[in-house]
C-alpha positions in Angstrom: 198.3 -199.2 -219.6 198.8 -202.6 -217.8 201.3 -204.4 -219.9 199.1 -207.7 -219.3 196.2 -205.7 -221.1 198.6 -204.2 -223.7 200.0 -208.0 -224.9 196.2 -209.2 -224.7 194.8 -206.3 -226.9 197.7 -206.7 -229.0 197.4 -210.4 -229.5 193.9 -210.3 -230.0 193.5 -207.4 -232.6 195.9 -209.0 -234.8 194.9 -212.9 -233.9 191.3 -211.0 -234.9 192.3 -209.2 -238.3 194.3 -212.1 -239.0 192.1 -214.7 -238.8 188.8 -212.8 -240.3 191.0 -211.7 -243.5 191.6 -215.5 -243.6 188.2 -216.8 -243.4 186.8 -213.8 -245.8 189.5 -215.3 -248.5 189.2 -218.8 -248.1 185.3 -218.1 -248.2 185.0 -215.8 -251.6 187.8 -218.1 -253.1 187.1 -221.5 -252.2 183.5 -221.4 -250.8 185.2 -222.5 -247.2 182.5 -221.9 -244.5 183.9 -218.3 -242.7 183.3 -219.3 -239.1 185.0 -222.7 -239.8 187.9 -221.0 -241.5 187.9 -218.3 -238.5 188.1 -220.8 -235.7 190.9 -222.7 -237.4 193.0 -219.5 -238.1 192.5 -218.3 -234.4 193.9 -221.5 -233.3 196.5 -221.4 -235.1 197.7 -217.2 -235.5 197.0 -216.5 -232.0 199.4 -219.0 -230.5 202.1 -218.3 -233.6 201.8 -214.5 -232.6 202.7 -215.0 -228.8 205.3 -217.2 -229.7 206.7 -214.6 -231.5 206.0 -211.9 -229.4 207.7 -213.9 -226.5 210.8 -215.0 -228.2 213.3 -212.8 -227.0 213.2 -213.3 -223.4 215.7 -210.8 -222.3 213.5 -207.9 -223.7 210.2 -209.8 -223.3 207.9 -207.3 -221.0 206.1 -210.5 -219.0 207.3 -213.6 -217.6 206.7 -216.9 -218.9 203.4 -217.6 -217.3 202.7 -214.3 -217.8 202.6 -214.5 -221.2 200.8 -218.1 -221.3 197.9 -216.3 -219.4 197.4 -213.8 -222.1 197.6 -216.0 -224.8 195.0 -218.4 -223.2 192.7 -215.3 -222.8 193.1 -214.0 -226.2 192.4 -217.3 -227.4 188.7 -217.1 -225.6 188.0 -214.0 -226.5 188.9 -214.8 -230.4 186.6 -218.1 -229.7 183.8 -216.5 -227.9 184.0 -213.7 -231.2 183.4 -216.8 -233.5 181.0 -218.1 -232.0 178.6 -215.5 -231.4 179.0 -214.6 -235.0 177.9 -217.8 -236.3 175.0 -217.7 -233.8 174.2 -214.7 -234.4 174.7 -213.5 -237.3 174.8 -217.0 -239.3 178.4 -216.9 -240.8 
């Protein structure tokens, strides 16, 4: 598998899991609105993630923009996720 793909699918399953687990809580605890909650968590995991994936450049699989490019398409798809879920499903 493409290492580029490997980093994005990575990113983005836990970005995702992350994230949803985040809004569910905040929703059933606190009454938080879930896609709110979601898109906050995205912004915020995602980046922390890739940081942390990234942070030992000598045994880092991608180079620097390399790794930028993933995280910026992670971050759409988690985005474009959130928001067809509260258009479509009204979360």
């Amino acid at each position: 598998m493409n290492r580029m793909l490997h980093e994005t699918l990575a990113i983005v399953g836990w970005s995702f899991l992350g994230a949803t687990a985040i809004g569910v809580v905040g929703a059933l605890l606190f009454r938080w609105p879930i896609t709110v909650t979601y898109m906050l968590s995205v912004l915020t995991i995602g980046p922390a993630l890739a940081v942390l994936r990234g942070r030992d450049r000598s045994r880092d699989p991608l180079e620097l923009g390399e790794r930028a490019g993933v995280e910026l398409v992670a971050i759409l798809i988690l985005l474009g996720i959130g928001w067809l879920a509260g258009q479509y499903l009204g979360v």
